[in-house]
C-alpha positions, 0 to 999 in steps of 0.5 A: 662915077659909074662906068658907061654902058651903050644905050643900045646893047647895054655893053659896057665896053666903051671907047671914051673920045674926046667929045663922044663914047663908042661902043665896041661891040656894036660901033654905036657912038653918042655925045658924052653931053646926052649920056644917061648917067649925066647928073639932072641938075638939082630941082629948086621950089620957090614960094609965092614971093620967090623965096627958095624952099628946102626940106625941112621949112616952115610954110604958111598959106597964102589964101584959103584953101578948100581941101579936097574931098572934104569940108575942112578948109585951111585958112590964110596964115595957117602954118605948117610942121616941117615940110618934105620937097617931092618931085610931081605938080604938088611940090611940098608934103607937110601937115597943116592942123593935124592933116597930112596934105600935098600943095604946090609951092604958090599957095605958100610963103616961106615963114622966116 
């Protein structure tokens, strides 16, 4: 774990008390709780059927898909190359028929 720096004067000379930090040089005091540097718990992406994703799966479509800007329409049952989890509203980057494309993790089944 790195050192704390105060939110406030970005200081790292830091009174570490039991429930709080202080800062020495402007006397700021926050929650150990709300530090910044605390660790934001991992992301989980589940499909449509509630089975948890992880990089690297296989996926399949649920229903049709139009993509977007284009003609070309990705059919129920179409499966994927190995997928990518991103963080944003669409959660999954992978190729389907040669196309590069971005879903969101309810328009996809997990392929066992």
């Amino acid at each position: 774990m790195s050192e704390p720096t105060c939110p406030m004067c970005e200081m790292s000379e830091i009174l570490i008390h039991f429930k709080h930090y202080e800062c020495v040089t402007c006397r700021h005091e926050w929650s150990i709780a709300e530090a910044p540097d605390a660790a934001p718990l991992a992301r989980v992406v589940k499909d449509a059927y509630g089975n948890i994703l992880a990089a690297g799966d296989l996926v399949a479509m649920i229903k049709d898909l139009k993509l977007k800007n284009s003609l070309q329409v990705l059919k129920s049952g179409t499966k994927s190359k190995p997928i990518r989890l991103v963080d944003g509203d669409h959660e999954i980057d992978c190729k389907m028929d040669g196309v590069a494309i971005a879903l969101k993790a309810c328009f996809v089944k997990k392929v066992l």
